[in-house]
C-alpha positions in Angstrom: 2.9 -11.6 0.7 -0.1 -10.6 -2.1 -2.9 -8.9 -0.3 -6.7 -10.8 -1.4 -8.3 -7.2 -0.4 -5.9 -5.8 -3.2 -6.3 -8.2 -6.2 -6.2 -6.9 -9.5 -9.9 -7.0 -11.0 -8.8 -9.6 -13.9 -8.2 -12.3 -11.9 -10.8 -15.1 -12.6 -12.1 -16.4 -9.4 -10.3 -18.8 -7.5 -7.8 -19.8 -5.6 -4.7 -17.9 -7.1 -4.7 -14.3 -7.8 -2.5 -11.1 -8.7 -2.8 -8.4 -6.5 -1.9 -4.8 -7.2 1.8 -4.7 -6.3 2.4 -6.7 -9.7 5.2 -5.2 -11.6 4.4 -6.7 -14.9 7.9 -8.5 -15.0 6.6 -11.5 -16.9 8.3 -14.4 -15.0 4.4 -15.8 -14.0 3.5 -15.8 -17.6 6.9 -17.4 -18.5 6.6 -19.8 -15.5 2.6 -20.6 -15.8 1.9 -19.6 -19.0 -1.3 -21.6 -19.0 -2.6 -19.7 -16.3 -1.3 -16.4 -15.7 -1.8 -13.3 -18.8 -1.0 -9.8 -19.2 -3.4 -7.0 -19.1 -0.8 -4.4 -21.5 -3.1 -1.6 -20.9 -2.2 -1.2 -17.5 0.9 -2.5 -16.7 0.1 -6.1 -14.6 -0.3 -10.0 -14.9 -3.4 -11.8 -13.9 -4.8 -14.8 -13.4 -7.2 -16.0 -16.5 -7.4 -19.5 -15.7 -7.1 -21.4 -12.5 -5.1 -24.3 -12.6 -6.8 -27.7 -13.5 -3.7 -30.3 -13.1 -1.1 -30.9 -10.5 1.5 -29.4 -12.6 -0.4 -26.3 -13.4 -0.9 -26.1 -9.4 3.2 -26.7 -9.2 4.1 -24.3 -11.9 1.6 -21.6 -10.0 3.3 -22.1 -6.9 6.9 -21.6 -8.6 5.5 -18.4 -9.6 4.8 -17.6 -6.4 7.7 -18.5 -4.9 10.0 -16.7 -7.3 7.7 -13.4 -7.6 10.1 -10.6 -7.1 7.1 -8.4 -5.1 5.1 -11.2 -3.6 1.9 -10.0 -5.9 1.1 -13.6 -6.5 -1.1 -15.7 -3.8 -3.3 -18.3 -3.4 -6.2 -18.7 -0.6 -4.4 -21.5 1.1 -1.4 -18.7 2.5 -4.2 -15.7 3.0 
């Protein structure tokens, strides 16, 4: 489960974050590409835009679901 005390400092504030297990494996930017980016320089995925839509919210939580290191989570499962 992502850690809030660890998320990655890209994250724009919300609900959903990236903490700093992310392996930079690209299946949250494929999932939710609207919402989640990669920061190249150092090897992770963030969050650069919380979603605004039930299916952004959906996608997000497919990503979370399906992330291989549990570095994606939301406030709701802190």
């Amino acid at each position: 489960m992502a850690d809030p005390a660890n998320k990655v400092e890209s994250n724009i504030a919300g609900k959903w974050y990236v903490d700093d297990e992310c392996i930079d494996c690209d299946l949250c930017r494929t999932t939710a590409p609207d919402n989640f980016k990669a920061n190249e320089d150092e090897g992770y995925s963030f969050v650069f835009k919380q979603p605004t839509s039930p299916e952004e919210e959906e996608l997000c939580e497919q990503a979370k679901e399906e992330c291989p290191v549990e570095a994606i989570g939301d406030d709701c499962s802190a």
